[in-house]
C-alpha positions in Angstrom: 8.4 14.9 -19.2 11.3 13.6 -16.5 12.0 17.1 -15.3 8.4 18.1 -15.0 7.9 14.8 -13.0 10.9 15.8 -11.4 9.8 19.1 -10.2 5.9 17.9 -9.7 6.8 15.0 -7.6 10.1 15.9 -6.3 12.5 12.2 -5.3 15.8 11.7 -3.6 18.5 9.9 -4.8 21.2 8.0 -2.9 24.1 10.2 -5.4 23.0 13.3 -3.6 24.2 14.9 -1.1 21.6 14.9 1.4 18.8 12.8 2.0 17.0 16.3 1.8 18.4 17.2 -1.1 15.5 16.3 -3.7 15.0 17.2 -7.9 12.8 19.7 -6.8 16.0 21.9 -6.1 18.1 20.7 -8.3 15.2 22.1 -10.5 15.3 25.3 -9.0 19.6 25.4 -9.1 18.9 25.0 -13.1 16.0 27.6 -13.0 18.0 30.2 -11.5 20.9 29.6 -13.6 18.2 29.2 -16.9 16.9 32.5 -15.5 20.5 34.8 -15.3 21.2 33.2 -18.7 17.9 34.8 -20.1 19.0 38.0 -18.2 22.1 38.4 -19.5 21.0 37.7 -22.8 18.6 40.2 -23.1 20.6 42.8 -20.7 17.9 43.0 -17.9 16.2 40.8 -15.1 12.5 41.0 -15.7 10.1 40.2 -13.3 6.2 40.7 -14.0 3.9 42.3 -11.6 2.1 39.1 -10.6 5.5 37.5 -9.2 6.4 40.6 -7.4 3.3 41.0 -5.9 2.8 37.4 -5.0 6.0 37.7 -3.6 5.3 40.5 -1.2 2.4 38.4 -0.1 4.6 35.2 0.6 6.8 37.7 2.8 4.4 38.8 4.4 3.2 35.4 6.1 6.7 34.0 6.3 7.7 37.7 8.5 4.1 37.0 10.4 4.6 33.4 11.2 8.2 34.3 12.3 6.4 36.6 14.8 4.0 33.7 15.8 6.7 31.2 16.4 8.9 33.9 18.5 6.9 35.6 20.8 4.9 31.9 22.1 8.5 30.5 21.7 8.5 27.3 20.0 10.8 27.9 16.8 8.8 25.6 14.7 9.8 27.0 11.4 7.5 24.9 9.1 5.8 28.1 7.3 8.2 30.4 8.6 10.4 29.8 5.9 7.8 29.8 3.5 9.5 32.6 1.4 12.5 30.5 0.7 10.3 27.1 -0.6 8.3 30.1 -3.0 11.8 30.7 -3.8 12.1 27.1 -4.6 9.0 26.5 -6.5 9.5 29.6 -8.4 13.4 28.8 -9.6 12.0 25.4 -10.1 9.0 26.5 -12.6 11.6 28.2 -14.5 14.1 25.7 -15.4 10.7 23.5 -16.5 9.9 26.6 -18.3 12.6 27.1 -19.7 13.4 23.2 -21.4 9.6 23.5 -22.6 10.3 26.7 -24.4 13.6 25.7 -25.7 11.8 22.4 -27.3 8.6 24.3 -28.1 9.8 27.5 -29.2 7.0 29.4 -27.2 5.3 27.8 -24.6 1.2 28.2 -23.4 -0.9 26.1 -21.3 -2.1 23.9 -24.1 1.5 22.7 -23.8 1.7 22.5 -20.1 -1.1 20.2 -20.0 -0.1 17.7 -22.1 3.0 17.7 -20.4 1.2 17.4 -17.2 -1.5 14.9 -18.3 1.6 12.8 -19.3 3.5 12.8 -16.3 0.3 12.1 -14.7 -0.4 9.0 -16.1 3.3 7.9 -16.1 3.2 8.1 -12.1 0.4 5.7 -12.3 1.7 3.8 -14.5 4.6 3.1 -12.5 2.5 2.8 -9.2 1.1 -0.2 -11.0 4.1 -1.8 -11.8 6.0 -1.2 -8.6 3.0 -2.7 -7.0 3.2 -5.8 -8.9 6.6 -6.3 -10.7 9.2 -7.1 -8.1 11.9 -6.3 -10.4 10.8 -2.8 -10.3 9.7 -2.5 -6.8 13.5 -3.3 -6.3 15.1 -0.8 -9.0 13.1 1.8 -7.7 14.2 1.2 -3.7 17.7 1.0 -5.3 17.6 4.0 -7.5 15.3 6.6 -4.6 15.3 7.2 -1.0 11.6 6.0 -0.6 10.1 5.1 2.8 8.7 2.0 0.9 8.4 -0.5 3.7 6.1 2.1 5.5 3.6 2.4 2.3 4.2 -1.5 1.3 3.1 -1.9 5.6 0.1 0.1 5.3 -1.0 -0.9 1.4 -0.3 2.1 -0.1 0.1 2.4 -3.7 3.4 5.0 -4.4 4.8 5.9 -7.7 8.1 8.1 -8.7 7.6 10.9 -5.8 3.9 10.4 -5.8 2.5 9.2 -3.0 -0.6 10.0 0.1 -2.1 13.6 0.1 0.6 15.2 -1.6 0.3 12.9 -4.5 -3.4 13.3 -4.2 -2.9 17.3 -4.7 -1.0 17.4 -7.8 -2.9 14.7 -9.2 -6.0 16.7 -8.4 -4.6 19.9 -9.9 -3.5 17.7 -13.2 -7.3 17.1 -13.5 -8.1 20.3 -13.0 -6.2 21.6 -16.0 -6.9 18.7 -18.0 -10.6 19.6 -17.6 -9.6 23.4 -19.0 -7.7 22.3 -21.6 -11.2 19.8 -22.5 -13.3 22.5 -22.1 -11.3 25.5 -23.5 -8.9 24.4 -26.0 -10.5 24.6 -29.9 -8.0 22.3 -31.2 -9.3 19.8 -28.9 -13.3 20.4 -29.1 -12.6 20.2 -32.8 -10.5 17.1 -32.8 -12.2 13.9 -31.5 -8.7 11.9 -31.0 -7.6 15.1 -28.5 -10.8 14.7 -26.3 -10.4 10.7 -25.8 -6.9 11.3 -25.2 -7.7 14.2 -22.6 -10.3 11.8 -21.7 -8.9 9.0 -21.1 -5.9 10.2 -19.1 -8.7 11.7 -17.2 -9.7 8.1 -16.2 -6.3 6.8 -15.6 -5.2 9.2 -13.3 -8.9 9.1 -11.4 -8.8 5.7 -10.9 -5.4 4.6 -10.1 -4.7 8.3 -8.6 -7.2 7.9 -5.9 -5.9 4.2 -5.2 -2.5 6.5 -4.7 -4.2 9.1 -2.6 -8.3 9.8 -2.5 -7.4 12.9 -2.1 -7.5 12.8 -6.0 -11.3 12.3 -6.2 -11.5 16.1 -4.9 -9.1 17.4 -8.2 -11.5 15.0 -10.4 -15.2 15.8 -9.1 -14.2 19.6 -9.9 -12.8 18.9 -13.3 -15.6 16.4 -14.6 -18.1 19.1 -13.3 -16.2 21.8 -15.6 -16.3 19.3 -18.7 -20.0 18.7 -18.3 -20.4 22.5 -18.0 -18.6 23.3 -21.2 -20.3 20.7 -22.9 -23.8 22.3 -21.4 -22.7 25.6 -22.7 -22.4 24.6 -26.7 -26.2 25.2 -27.2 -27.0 28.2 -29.0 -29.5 30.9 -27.8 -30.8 28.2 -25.8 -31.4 25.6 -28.3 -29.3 22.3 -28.6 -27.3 21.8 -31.4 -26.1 19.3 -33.9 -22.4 19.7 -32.6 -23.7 19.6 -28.9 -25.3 16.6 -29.6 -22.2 15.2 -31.4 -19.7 16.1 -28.9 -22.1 14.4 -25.8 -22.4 11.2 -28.0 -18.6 11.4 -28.0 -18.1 12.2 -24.3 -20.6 9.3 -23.1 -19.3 6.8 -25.6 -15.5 7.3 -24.2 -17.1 7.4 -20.5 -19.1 4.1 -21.3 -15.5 2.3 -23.0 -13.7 3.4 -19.8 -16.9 2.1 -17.7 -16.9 -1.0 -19.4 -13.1 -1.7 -18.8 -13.0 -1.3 -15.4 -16.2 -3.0 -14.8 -14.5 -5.7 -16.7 -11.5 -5.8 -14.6 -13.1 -5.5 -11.1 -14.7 -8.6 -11.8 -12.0 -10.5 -13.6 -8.8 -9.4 -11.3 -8.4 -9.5 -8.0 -5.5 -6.8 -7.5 -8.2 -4.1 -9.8 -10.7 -5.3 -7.4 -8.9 -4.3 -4.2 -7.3 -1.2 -6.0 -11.1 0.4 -7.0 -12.2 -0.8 -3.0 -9.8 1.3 -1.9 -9.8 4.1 -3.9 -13.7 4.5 -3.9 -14.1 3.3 -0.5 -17.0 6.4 0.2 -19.3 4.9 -2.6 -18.7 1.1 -1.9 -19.6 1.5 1.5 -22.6 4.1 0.2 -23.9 1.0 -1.9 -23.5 -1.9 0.6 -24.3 0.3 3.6 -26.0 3.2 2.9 -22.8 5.3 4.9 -20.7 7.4 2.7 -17.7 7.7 5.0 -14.4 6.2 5.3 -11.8 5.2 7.4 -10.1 8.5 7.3 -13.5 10.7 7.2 -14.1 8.8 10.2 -10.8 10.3 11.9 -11.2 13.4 10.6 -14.4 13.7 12.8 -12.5 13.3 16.0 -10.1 16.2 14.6 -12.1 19.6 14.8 -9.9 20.9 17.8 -9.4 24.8 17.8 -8.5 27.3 20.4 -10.0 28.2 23.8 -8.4 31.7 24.1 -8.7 35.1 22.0 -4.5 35.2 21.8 -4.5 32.2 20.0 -6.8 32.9 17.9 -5.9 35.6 16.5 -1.8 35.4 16.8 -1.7 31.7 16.7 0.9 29.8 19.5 3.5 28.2 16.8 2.4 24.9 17.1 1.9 22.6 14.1 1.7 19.3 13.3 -0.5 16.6 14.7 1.5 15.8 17.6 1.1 19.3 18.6 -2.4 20.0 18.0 -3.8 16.7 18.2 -5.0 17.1 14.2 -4.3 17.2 10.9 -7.1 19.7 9.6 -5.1 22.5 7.7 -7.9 25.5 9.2 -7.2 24.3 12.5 -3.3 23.6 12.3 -3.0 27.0 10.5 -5.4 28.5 13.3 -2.8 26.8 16.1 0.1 27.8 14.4 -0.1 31.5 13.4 -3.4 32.4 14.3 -6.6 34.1 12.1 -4.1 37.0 10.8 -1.7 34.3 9.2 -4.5 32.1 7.9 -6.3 35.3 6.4 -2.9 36.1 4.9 -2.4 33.1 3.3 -5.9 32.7 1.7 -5.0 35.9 0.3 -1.9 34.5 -1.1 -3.6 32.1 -2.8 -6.5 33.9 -4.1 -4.3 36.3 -5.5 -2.0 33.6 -7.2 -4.7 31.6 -8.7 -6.6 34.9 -10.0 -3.8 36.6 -11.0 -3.7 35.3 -14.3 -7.1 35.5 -15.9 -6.2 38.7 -17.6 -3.3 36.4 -18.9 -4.9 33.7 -20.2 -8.5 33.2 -22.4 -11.3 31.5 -19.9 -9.1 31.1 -16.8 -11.6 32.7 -15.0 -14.0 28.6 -14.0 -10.4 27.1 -13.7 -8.9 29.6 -11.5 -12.0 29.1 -9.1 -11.8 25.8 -9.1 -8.3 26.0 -7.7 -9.4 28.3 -5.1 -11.6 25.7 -4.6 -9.3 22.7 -4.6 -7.2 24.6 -2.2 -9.7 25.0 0.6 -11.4 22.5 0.1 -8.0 20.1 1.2 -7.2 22.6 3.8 -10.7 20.5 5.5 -8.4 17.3 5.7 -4.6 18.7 5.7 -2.2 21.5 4.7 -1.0 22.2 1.4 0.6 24.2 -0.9 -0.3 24.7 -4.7 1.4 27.2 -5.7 3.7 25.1 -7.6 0.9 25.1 -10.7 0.9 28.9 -9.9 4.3 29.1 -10.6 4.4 27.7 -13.9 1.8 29.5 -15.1 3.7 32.7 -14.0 6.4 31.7 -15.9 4.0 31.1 -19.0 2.4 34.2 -18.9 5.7 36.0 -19.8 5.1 34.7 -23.4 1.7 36.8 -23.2 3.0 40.2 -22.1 2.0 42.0 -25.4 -1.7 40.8 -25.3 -4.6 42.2 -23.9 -7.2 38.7 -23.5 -10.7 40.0 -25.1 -9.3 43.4 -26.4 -8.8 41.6 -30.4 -11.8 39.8 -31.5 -9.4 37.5 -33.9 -7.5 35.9 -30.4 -11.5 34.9 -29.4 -12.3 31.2 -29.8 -15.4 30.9 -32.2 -18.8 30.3 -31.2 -18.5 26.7 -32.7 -16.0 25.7 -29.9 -18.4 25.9 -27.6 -17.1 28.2 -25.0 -18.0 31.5 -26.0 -21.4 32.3 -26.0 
């Protein structure tokens, strides 16, 4: 569970050698070397069509923004490089694939997610004690390079790595593949302690995530929409059933316990009270005011900036950032930086790599739109990258060359599971 923290919410230590220098790529040194060990021992370097192609694609864009940057002459090599940080991510998913599979013997996405939904809830956890345990506020400025005065200044909760939007990201794709793993998983729609515990981490990581980052809430609307879908789903030829019935009681009574808890706490601790405030700021302010809008929504407004000229437009001017462009919008920095050719090239990217593997893997095909989804959806407020989750389920899918998902009717989930109609 450390190294997948590790590689999901990368940290610096003081021992390293560079304040750059983060567990992130000391993830991807032990991937690569994980990866020629695998080659050696079975005398040949396999690499599956999705990371090739996905590869090409990442090229691509880097090779395009390199134009971008070069010909308007700013040298701004923030995505210009991307092909060496899909290197990174890609190295990275390996070594994490690679300790999974040598605990697990073989490895799926059942696994993934618990590992996941575990670290998850670990980084809140510890976001909640840092917050308020000053022994371990002061282990944890000790032990990391962590710009904690700056979040402490501004009241931001942190964890282990986790922290603002891209804390918010990770969290939100976490949700996302707890919600597939809820709504896809047999083991779990037939097992009522697996859906409280997928439940309940649920909770955790929505409610002290989005005190982290809101940009959680995005991750969580998706993924509660998907669980009430697959619970929709469980009626047969139209008519509800006994174990749709059943499985709703369930749901609600979890969602009522967790409810109940943190109705009890906003009203019975102070530090809860300011955490929820913060975190669902949009819906207190919808109930006391009637607005749903926040602080940040509220700058966002002012940020809609985009170019007055067909060059930019379409080859971009190599600018990024918000001191550049004057926003933090990921269309429009995108748009600034290498123009509607890099941004189409990069959608593509990701639409590939999230769709790639739903001939890989049984009923990808809701959670792979909802991380197309996710993906644009956050490019309203910043940039992002998410191809991190992409990675690892390249990796994962090398355990499934052999089988063709749908071709065998005994690989199908039954009817009784509620996802196959």
């Amino acid at each position: 569970m450390l190294m997948v923290s590790f590689y999901l919410f990368p940290i610096k230590f003081p021992i390293l050698p560079t304040e750059t220098f983060n567990t992130k790529n000391l993830m991807a040194g032990f991937g690569l070397l994980a990866f020629i060990y695998d080659s050696v021992r079975k005398r040949a370097m396999l690499f599956s069509r999705y990371t090739l192609i996905s590869a090409v694609l990442a090229a691509l864009f880097s090779v395009w923004c390199l134009y971008s940057i070069t010909s308007a002459n700013t040298y701004q090599m923030d995505y210009a490089t991307y092909i060496f940080s899909f290197i990174i991510w890609l190295c990275g998913a390996y070594g994490v694939y690679f300790l999974l599979r040598a605990y697990h013997d073989e490895v799926d996405i059942k696994i993934l997610t618990r590992y996941l939904a575990m670290v998850g809830v670990f980084q809140c956890i510890i976001a909640v004690l840092i917050d308020n345990v000053g022994a371990v506020s002061s282990f944890v400025d000790r032990i990391m390079y962590v710009p904690g005065d700056y979040y402490r200044e501004h009241h931001r909760m942190f964890g282990l790595g986790a922290a603002l939007d891209p804390g918010g990201i990770r969290f939100s794709v976490i949700q996302i593949m707890i919600a597939h793993d809820f709504s896809t998983n047999p083991s779990v729609r037939n097992n009522r302690l697996y859906q409280a515990t997928d439940l309940i981490a649920f909770a955790i990581i929505l409610i002290i995530g989005c005190v982290i980052s809101r940009t959680t809430l995005v991750g969580s609307l998706l993924g509660i929409a998907y669980i009430i879908r697959s619970l929709i789903r469980m009626r047969r030829g139209g008519f509800i059933t006994v174990g749709m019935v059943q499985s709703f009681f369930w749901f609600f009574l979890v969602v009522a316990g967790i409810v109940f808890f943190a109705i009890y706490f906003y009203v019975h601790s102070d530090t809860f009270q300011q955490y929820l405030r913060f975190g669902f700021e949009a819906f207190f302010n919808w109930a006391e005011t009637g607005d749903l809008s926040t602080g940040s929504t509220d700058v966002l407004e002012t940020m809609w900036i985009w170019p007055d000229d067909t060059h930019t437009w379409l080859f971009g001017r190599g600018t990024y950032g918000v001191f550049e462009n004057d926003t933090d919008i990921g269309f429009c920095n995108f748009t600034f930086y290498c123009g509607l050719i890099g941004l189409t090239t990069f959608s593509i990217f990701f639409l590939y790599c999230h769709f790639a593997m739903v001939n890989k893997f049984r009923d990808f095909s809701i959670t792979a739109l909802l991380l197309v989804a996710l993906t644009f959806i956050v490019w309203l407020k910043v940039t992002t990258d998410i191809f991190f989750i992409d990675a690892l389920l390249f990796c994962i899918a090398g355990d499934y060359e052999d089988e063709e998902v749908g071709q065998d009717e005994s690989t199908m989930i039954p009817d009784d599971a509620g996802v196959w109609e």
